[in-house]
N, CA, C and O atoms as a printed pandas DataFrame, in Angstrom:
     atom_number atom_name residue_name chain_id  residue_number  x_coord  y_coord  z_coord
0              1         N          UNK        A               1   21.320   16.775   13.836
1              2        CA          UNK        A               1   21.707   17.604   14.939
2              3         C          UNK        A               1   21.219   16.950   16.234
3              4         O          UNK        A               1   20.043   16.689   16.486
4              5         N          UNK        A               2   22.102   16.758   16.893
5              6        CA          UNK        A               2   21.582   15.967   18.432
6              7         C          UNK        A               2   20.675   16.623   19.395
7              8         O          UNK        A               2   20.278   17.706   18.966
8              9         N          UNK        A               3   20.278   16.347   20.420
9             10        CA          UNK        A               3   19.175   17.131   21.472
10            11         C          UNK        A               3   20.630   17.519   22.147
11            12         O          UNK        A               3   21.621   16.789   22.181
12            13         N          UNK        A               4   20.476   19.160   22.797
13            14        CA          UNK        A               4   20.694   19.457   24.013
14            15         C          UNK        A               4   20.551   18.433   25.408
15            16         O          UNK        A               4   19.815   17.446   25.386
16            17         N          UNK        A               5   21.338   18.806   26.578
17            18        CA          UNK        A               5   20.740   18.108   27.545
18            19         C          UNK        A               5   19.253   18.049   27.998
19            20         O          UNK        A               5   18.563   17.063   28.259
20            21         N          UNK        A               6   18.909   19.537   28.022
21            22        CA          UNK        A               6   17.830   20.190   28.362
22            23         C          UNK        A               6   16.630   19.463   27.245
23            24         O          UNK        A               6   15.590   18.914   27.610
24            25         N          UNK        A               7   17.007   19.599   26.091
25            26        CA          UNK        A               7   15.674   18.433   25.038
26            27         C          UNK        A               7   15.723   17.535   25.586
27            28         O          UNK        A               7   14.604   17.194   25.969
28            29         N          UNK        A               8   16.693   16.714   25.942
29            30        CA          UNK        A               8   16.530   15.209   26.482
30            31         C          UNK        A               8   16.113   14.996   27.799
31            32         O          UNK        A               8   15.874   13.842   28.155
32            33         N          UNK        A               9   15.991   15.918   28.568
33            34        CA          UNK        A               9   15.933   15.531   29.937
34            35         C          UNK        A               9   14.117   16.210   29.482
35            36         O          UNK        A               9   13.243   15.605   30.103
36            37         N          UNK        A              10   13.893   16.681   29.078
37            38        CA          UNK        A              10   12.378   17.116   28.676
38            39         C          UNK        A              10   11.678   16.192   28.024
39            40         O          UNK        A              10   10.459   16.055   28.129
40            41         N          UNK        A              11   12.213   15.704   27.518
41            42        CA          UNK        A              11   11.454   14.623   26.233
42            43         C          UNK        A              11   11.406   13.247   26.799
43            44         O          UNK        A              11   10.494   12.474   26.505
44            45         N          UNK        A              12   12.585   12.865   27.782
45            46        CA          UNK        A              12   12.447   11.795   29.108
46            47         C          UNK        A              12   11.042   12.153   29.938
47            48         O          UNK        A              12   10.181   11.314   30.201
48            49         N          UNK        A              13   10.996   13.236   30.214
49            50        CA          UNK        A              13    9.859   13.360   30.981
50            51         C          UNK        A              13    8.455   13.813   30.561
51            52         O          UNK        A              13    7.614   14.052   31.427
52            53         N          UNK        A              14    8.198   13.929   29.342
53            54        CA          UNK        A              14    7.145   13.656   28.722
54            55         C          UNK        A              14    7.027   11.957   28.394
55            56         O          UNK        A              14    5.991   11.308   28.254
56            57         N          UNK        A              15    7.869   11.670   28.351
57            58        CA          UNK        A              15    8.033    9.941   28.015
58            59         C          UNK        A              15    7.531    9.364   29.250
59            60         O          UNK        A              15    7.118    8.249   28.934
60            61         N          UNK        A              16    7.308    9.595   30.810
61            62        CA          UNK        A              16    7.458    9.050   31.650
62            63         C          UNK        A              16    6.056    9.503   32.124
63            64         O          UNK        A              16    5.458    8.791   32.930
64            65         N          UNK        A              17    5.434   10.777   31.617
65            66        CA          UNK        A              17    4.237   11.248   31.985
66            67         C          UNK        A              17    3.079   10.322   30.967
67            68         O          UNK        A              17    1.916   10.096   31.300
68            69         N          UNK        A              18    3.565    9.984   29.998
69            70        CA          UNK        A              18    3.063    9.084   28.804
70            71         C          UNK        A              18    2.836    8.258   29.716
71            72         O          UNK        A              18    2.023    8.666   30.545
72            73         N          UNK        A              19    3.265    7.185   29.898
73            74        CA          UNK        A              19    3.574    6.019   30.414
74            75         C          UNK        A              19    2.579    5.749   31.651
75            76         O          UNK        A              19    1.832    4.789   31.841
76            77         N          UNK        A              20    2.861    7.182   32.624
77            78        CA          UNK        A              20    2.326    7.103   34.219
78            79         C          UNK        A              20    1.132    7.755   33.719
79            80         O          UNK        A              20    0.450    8.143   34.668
80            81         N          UNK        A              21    0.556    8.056   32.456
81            82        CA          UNK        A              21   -1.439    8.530   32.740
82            83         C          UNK        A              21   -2.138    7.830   31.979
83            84         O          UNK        A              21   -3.321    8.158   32.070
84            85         N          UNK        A              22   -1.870    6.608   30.912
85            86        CA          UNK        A              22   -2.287    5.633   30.552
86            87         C          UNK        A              22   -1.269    4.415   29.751
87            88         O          UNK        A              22   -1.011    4.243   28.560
88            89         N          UNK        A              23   -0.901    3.787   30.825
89            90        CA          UNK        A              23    0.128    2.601   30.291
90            91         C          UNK        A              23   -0.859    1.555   28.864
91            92         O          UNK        A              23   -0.592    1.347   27.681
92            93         N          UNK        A              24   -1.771    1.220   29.563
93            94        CA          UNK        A              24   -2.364    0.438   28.118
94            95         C          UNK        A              24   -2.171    1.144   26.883
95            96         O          UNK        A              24   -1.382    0.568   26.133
96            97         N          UNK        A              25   -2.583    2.064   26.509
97            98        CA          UNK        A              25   -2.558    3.030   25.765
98            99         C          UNK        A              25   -0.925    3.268   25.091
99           100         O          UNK        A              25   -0.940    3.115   23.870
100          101         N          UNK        A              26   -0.257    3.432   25.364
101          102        CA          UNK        A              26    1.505    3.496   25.618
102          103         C          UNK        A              26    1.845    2.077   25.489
103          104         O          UNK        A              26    2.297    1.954   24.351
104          105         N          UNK        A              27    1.853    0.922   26.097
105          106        CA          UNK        A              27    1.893   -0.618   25.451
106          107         C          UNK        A              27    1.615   -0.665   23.787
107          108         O          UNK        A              27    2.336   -0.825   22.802
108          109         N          UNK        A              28   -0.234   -0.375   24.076
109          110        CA          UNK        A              28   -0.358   -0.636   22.419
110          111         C          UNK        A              28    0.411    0.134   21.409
111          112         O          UNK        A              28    0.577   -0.387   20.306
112          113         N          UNK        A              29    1.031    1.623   21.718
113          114        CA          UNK        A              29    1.411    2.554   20.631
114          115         C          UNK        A              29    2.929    1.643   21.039
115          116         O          UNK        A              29    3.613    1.265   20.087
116          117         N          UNK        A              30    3.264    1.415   22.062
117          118        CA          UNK        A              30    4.494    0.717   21.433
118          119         C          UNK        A              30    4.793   -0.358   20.740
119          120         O          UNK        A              30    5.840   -0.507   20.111
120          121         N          UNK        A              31    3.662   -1.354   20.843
121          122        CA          UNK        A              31    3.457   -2.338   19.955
122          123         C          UNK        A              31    3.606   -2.596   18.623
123          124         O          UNK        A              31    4.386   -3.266   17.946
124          125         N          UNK        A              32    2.208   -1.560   18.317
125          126        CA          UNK        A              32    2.031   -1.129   17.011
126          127         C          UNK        A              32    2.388   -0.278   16.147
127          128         O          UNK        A              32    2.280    0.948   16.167
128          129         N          UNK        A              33    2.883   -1.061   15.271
129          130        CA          UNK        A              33    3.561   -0.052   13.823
130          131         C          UNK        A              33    2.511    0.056   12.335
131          132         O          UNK        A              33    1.491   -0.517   11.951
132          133         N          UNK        A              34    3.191    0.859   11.935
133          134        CA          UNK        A              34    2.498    0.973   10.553
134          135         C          UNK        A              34    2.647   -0.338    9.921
135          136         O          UNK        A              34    1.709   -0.429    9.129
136          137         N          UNK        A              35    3.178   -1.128    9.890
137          138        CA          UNK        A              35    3.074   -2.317    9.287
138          139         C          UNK        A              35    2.329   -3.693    9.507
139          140         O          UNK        A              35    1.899   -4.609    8.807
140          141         N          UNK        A              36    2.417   -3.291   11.120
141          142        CA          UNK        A              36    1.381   -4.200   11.776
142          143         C          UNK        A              36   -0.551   -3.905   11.177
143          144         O          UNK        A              36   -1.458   -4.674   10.858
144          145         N          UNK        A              37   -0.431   -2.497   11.274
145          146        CA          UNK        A              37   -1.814   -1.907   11.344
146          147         C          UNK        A              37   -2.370   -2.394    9.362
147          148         O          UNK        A              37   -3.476   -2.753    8.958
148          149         N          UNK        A              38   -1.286   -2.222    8.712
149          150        CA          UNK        A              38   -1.196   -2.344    7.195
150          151         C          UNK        A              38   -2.070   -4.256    6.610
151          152         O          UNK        A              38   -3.089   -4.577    5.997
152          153         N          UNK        A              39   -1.047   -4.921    7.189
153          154        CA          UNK        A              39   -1.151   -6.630    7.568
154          155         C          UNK        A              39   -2.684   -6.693    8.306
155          156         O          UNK        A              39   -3.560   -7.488    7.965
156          157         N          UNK        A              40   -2.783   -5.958    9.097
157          158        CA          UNK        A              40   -4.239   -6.581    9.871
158          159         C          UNK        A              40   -5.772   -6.070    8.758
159          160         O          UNK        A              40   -6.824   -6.657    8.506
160          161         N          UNK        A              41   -5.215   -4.737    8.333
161          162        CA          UNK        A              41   -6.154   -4.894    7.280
162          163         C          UNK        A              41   -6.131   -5.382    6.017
163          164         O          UNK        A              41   -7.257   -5.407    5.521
164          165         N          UNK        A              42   -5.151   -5.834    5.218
165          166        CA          UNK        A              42   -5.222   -6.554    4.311
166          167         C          UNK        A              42   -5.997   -8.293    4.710
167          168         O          UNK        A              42   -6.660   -9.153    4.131
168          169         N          UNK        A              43   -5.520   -8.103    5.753
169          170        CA          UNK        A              43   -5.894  -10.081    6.356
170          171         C          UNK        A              43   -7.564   -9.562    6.245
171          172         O          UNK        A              43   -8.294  -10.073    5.395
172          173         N          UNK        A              44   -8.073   -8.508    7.185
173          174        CA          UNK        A              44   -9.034   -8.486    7.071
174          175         C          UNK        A              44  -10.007   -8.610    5.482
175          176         O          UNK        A              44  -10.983   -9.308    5.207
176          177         N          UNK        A              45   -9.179   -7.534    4.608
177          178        CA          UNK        A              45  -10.044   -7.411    3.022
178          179         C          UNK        A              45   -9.302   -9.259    2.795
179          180         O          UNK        A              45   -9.802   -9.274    1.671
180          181         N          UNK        A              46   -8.946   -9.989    2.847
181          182        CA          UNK        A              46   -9.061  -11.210    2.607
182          183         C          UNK        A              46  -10.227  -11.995    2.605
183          184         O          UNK        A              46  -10.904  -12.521    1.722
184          185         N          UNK        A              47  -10.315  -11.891    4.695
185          186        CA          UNK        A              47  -11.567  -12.219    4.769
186          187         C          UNK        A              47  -13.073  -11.635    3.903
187          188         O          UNK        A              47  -13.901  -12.414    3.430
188          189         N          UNK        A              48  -13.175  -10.205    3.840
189          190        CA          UNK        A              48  -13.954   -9.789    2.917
190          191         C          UNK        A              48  -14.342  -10.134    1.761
191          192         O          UNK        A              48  -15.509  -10.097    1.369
192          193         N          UNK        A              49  -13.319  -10.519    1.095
193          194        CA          UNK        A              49  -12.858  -10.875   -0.233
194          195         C          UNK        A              49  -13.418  -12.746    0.157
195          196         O          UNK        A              49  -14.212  -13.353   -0.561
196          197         N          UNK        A              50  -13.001  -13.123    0.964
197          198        CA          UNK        A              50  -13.792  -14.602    0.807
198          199         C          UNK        A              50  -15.339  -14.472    0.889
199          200         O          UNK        A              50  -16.053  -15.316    0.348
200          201         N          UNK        A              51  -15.889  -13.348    1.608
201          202        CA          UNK        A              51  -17.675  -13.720    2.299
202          203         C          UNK        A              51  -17.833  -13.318    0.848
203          204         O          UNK        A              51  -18.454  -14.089    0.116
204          205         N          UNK        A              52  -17.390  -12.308    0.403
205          206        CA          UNK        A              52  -17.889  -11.831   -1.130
206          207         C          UNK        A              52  -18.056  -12.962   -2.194
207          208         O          UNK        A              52  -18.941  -12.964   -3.050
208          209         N          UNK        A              53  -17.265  -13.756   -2.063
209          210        CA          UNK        A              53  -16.942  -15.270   -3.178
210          211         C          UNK        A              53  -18.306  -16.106   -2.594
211          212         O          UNK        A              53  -18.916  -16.724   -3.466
212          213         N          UNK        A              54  -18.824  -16.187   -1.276
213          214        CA          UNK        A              54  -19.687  -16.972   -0.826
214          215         C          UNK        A              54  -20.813  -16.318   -1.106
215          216         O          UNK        A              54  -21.758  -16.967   -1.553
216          217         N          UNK        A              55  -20.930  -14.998   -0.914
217          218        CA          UNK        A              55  -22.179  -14.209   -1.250
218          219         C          UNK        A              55  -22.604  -14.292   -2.721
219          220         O          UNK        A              55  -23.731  -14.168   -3.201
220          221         N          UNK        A              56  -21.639  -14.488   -3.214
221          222        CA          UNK        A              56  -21.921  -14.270   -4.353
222          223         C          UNK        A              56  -22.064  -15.967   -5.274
223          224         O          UNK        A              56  -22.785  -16.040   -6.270
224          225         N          UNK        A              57  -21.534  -16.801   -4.925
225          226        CA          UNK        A              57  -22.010  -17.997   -5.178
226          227         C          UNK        A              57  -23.462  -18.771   -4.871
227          228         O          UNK        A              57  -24.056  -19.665   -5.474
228          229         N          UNK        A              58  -23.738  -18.059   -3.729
229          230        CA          UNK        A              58  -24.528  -18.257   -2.786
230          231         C          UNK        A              58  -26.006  -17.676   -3.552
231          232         O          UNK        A              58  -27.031  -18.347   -3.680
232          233         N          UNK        A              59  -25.820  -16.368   -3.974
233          234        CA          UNK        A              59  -26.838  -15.755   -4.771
234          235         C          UNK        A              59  -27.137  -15.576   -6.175
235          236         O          UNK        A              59  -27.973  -14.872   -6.741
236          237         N          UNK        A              60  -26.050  -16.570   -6.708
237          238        CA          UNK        A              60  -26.107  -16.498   -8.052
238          239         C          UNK        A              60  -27.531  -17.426   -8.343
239          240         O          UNK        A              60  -28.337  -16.859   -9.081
240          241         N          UNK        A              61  -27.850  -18.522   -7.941
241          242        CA          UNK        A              61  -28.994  -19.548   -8.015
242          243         C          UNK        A              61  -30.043  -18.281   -7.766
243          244         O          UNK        A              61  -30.679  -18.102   -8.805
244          245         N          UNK        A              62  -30.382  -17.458   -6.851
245          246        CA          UNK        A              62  -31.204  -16.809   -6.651
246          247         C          UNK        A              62  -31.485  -15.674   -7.422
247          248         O          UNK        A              62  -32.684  -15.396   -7.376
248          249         N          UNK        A              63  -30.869  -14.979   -8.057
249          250        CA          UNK        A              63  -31.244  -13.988   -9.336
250          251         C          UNK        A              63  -29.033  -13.410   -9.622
251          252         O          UNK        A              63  -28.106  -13.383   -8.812
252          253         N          UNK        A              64  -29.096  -13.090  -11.068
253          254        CA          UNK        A              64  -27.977  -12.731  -11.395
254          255         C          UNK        A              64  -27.230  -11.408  -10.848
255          256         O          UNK        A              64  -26.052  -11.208  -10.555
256          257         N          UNK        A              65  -28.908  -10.201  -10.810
257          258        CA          UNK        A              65  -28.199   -9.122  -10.251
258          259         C          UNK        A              65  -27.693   -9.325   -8.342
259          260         O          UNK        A              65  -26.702   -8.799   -7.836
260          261         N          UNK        A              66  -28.730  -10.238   -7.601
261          262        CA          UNK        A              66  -28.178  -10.356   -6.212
262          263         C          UNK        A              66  -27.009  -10.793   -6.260
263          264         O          UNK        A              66  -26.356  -10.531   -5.250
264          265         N          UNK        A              67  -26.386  -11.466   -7.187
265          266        CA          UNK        A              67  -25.014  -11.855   -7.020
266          267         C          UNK        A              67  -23.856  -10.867   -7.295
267          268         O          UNK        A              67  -22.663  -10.975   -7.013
268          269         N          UNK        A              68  -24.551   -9.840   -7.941
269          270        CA          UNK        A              68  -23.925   -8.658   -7.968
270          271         C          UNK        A              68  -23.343   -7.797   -6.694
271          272         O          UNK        A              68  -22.357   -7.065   -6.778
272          273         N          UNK        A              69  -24.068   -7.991   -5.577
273          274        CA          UNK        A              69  -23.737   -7.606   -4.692
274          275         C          UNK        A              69  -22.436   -8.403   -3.989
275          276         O          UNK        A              69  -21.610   -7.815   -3.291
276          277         N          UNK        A              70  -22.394   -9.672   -4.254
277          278        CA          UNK        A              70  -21.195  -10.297   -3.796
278          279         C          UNK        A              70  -20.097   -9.926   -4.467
279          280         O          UNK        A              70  -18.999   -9.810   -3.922
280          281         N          UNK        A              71  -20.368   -9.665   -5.984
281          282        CA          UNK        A              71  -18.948   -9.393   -6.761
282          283         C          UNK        A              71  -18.877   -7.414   -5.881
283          284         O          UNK        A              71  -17.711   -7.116   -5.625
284          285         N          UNK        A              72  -19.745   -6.464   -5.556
285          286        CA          UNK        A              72  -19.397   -5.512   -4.807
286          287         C          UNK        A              72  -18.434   -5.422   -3.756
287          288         O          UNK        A              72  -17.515   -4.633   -3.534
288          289         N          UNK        A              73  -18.965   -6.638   -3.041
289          290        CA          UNK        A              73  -18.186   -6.868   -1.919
290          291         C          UNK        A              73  -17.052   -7.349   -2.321
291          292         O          UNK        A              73  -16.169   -6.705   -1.755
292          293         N          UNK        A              74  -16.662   -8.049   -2.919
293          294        CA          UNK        A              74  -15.183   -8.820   -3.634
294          295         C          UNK        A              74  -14.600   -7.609   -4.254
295          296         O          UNK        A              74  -13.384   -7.800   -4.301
296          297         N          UNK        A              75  -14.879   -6.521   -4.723
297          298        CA          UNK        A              75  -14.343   -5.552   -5.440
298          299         C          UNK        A              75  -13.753   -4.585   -4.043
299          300         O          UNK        A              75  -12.642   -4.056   -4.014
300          301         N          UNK        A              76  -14.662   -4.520   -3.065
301          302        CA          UNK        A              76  -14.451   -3.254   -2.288
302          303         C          UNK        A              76  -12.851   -4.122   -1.417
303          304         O          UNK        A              76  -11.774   -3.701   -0.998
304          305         N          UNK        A              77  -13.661   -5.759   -1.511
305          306        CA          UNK        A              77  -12.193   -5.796   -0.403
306          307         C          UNK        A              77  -10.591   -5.532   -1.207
307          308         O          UNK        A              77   -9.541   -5.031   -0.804
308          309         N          UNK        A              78  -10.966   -6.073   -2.373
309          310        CA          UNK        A              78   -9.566   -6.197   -3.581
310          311         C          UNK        A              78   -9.361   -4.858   -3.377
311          312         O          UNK        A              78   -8.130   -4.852   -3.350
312          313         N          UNK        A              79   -9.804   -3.347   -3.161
313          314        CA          UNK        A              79   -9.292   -2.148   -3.222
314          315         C          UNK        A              79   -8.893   -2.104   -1.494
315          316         O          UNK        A              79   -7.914   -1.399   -1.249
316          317         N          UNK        A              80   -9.427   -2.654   -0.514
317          318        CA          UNK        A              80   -8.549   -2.686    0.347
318          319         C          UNK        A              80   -7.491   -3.627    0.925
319          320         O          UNK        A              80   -7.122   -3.616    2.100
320          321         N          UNK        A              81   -7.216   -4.132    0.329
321          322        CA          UNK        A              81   -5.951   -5.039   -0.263
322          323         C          UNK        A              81   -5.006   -4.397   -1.196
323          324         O          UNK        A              81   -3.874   -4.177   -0.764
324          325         N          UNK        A              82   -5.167   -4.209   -1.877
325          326        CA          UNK        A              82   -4.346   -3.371   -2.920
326          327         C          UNK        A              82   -3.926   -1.682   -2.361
327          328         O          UNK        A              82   -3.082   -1.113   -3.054
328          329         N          UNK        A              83   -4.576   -0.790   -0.972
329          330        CA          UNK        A              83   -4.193   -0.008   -0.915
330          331         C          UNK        A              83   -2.971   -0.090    0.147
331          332         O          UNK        A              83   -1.959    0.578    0.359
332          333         N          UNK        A              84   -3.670   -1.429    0.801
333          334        CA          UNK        A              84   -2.746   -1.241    2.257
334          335         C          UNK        A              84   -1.516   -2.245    1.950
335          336         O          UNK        A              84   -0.581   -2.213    2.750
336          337         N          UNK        A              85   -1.436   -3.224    0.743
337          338        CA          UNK        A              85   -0.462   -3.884    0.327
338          339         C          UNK        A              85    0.565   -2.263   -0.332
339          340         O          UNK        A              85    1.793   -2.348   -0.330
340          341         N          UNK        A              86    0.213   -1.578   -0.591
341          342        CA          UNK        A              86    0.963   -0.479   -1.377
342          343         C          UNK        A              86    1.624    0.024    0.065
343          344         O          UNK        A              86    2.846    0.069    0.202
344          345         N          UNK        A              87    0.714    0.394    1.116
345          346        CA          UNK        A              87    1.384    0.471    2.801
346          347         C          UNK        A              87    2.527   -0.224    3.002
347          348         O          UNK        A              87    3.538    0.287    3.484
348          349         N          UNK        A              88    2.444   -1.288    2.685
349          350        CA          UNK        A              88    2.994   -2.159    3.426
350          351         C          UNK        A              88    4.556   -2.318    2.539
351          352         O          UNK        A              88    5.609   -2.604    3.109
352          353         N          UNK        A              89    4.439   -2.085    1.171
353          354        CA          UNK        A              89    5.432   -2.310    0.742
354          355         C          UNK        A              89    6.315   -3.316    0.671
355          356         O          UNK        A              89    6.025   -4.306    1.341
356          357         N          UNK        A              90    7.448   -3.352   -0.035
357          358        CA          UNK        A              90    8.165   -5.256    0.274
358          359         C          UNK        A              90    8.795   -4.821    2.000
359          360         O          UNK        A              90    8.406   -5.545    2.916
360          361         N          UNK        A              91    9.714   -3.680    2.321
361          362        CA          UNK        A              91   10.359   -3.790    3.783
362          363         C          UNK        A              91    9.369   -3.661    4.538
363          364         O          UNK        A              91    9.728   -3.413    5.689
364          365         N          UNK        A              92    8.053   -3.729    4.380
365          366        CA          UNK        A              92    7.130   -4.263    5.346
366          367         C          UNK        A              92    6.892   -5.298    5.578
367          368         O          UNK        A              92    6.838   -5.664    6.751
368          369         N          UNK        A              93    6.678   -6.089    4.613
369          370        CA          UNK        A              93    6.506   -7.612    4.229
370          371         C          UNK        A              93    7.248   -8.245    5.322
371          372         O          UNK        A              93    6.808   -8.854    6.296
372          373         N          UNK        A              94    8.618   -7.954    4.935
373          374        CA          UNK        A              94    9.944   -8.258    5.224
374          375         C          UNK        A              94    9.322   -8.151    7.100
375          376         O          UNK        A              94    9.116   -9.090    7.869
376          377         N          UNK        A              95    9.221   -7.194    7.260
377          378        CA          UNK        A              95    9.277   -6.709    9.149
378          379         C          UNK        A              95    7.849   -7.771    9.534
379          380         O          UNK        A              95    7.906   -8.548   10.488
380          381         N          UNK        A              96    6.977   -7.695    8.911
381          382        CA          UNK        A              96    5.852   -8.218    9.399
382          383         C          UNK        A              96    6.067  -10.279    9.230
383          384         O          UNK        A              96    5.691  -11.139   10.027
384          385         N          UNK        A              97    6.571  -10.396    8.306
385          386        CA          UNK        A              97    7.046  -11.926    8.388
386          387         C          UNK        A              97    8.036  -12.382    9.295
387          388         O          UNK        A              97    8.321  -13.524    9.655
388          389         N          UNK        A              98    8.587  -11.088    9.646
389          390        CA          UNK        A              98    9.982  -11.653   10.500
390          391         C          UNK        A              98   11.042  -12.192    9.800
391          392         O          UNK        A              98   11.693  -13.091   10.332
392          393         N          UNK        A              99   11.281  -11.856    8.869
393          394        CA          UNK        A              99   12.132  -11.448    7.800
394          395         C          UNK        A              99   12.579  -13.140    7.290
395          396         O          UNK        A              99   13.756  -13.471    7.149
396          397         N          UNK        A             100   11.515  -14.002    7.078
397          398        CA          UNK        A             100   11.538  -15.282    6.357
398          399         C          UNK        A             100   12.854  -15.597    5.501
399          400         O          UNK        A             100   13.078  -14.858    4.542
400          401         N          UNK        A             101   13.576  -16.449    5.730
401          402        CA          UNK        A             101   14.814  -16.684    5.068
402          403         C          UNK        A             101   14.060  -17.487    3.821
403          404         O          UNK        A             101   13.313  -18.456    3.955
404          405         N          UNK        A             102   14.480  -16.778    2.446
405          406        CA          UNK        A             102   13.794  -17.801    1.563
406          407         C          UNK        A             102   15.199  -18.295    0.602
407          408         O          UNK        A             102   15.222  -18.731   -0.549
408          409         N          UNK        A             103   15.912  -18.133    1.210
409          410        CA          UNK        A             103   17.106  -18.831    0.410
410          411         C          UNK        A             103   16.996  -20.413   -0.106
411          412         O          UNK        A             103   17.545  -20.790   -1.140
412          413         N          UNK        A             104   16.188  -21.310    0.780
413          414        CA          UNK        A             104   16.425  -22.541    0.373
414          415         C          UNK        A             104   15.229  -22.663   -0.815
415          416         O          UNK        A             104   15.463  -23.424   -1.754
416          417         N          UNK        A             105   14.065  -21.991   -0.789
417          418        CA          UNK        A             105   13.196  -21.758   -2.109
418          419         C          UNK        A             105   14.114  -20.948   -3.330
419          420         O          UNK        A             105   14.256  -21.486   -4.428
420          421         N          UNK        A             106   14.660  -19.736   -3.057
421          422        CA          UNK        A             106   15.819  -19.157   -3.986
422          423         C          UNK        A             106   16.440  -20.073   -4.856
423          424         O          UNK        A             106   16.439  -19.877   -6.071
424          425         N          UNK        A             107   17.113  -21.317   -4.203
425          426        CA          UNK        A             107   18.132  -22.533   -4.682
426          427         C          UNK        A             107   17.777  -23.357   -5.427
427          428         O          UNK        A             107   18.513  -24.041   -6.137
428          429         N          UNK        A             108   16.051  -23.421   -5.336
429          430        CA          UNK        A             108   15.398  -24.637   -5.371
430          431         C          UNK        A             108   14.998  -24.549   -6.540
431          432         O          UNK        A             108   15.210  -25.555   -7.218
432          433         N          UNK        A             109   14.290  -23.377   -7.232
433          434        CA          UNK        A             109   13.716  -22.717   -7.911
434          435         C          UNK        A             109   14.738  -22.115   -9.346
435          436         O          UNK        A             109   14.554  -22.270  -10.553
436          437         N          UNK        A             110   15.988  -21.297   -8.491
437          438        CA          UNK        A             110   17.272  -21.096   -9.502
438          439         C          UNK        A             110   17.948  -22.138   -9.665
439          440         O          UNK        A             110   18.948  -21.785  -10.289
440          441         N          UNK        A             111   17.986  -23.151   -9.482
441          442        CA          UNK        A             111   18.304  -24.709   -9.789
442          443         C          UNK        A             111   17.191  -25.578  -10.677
443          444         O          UNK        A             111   17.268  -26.524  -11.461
444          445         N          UNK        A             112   16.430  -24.996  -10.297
445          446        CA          UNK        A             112   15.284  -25.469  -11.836
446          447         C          UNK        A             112   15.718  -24.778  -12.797
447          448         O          UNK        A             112   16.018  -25.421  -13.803
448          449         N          UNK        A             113   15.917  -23.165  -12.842
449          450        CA          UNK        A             113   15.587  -22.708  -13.688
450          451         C          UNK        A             113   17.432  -23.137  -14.822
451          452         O          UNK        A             113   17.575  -23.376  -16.021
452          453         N          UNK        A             114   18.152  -23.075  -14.019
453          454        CA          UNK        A             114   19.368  -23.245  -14.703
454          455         C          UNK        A             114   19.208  -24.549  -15.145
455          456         O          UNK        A             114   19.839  -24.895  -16.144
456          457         N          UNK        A             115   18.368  -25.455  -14.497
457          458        CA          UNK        A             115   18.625  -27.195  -15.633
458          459         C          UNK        A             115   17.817  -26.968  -16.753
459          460         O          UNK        A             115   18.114  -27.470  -17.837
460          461         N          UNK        A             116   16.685  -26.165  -16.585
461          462        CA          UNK        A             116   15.836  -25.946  -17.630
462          463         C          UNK        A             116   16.687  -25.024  -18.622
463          464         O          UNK        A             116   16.036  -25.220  -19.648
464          465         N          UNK        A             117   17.470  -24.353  -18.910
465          466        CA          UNK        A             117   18.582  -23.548  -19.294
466          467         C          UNK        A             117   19.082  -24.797  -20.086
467          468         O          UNK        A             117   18.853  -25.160  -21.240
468          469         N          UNK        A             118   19.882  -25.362  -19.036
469          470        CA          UNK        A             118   20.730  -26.822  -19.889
470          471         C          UNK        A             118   20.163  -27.494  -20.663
471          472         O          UNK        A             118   20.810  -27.746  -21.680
472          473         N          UNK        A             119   18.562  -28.162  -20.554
473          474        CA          UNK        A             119   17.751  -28.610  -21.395
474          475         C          UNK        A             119   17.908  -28.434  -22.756
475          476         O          UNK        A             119   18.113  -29.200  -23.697
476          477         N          UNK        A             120   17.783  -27.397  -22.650
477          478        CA          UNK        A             120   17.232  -25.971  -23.722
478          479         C          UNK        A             120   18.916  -26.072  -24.794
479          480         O          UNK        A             120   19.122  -25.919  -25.998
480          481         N          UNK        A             121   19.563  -26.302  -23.964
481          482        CA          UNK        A             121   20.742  -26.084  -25.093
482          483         C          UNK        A             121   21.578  -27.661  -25.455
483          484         O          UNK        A             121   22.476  -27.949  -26.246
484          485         N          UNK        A             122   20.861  -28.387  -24.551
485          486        CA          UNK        A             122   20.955  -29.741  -25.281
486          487         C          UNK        A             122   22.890  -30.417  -23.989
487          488         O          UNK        A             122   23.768  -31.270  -24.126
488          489         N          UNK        A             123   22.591  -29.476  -23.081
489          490        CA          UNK        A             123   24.468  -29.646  -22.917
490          491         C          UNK        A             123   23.599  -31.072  -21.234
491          492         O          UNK        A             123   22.782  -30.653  -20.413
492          493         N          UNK        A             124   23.899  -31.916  -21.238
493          494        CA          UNK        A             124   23.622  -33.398  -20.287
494          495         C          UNK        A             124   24.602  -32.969  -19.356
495          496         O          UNK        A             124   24.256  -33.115  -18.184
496          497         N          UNK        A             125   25.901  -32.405  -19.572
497          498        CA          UNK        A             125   26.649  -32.238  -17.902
498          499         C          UNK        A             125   26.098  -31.452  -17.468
499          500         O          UNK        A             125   25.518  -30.634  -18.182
500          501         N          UNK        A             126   26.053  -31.377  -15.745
501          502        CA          UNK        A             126   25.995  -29.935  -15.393
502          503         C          UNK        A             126   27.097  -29.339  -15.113
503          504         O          UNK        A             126   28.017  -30.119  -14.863
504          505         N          UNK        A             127   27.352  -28.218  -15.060
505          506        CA          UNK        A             127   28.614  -27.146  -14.405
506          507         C          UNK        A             127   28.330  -27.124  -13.089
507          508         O          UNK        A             127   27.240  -27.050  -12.520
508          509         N          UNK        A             128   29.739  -27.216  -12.545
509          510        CA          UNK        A             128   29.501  -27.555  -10.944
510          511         C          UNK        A             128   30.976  -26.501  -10.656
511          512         O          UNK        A             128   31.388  -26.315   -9.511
């Protein structure tokens, strides 16, 4: 159902009162999407997920349970990775990569897999 004039000419001017009582504020919310916000914390539990691998390498020489604390940290980031990858979904992926053409990997890959096919059945031409 569409807006009235009257919704739109209202909702323009809440839009414009937005804008005129904190523009920074209004930049960033226009910036940022759920997918952006999704990506910055997974990158982050990455990083997490690496100090944890160092912490924990790092403290294994020094007693077995201190290294325990690194595999903590490696666990907590893998659950924030795994929640915000569930955020993010594949048409996030998709928006946040800028929608990566992977066709020439597609070709590259389904062209292995079909010679490996031919292999397999012994046939030396290919079908073209």
């Amino acid at each position: 159902m569409p807006l009235s004039e009257d919704e739109q000419r209202i909702l323009l001017q809440i839009e414009q009162e937005f804008y005129e009582s904190d523009p920074e504020f209004a930049r960033e919310v226009g910036e940022t999407t759920l997918y952006r916000h999704a990506w910055r914390n997974i990158k982050w539990g990455l990083a997490g997920f690496a100090a944890g691998l160092a912490v924990m390498v790092a403290l294994l020489s020094v007693g077995f349970l201190l290294s325990g604390m690194g595999f903590l940290i490696m666990f907590a980031a893998s659950v924030v990775i795994e929640r915000n990858a569930r955020n993010l979904g594949r048409a996030g992926l998709e928006h946040v990569t800028g929608n990566l053409k992977t066709s020439g990997l597609k070709s590259t890959v389904g062209g292995f897999g079909t010679r490996v096919k031919r292999m397999r059945r012994g046939d030396d031409n290919p079908k073209t």
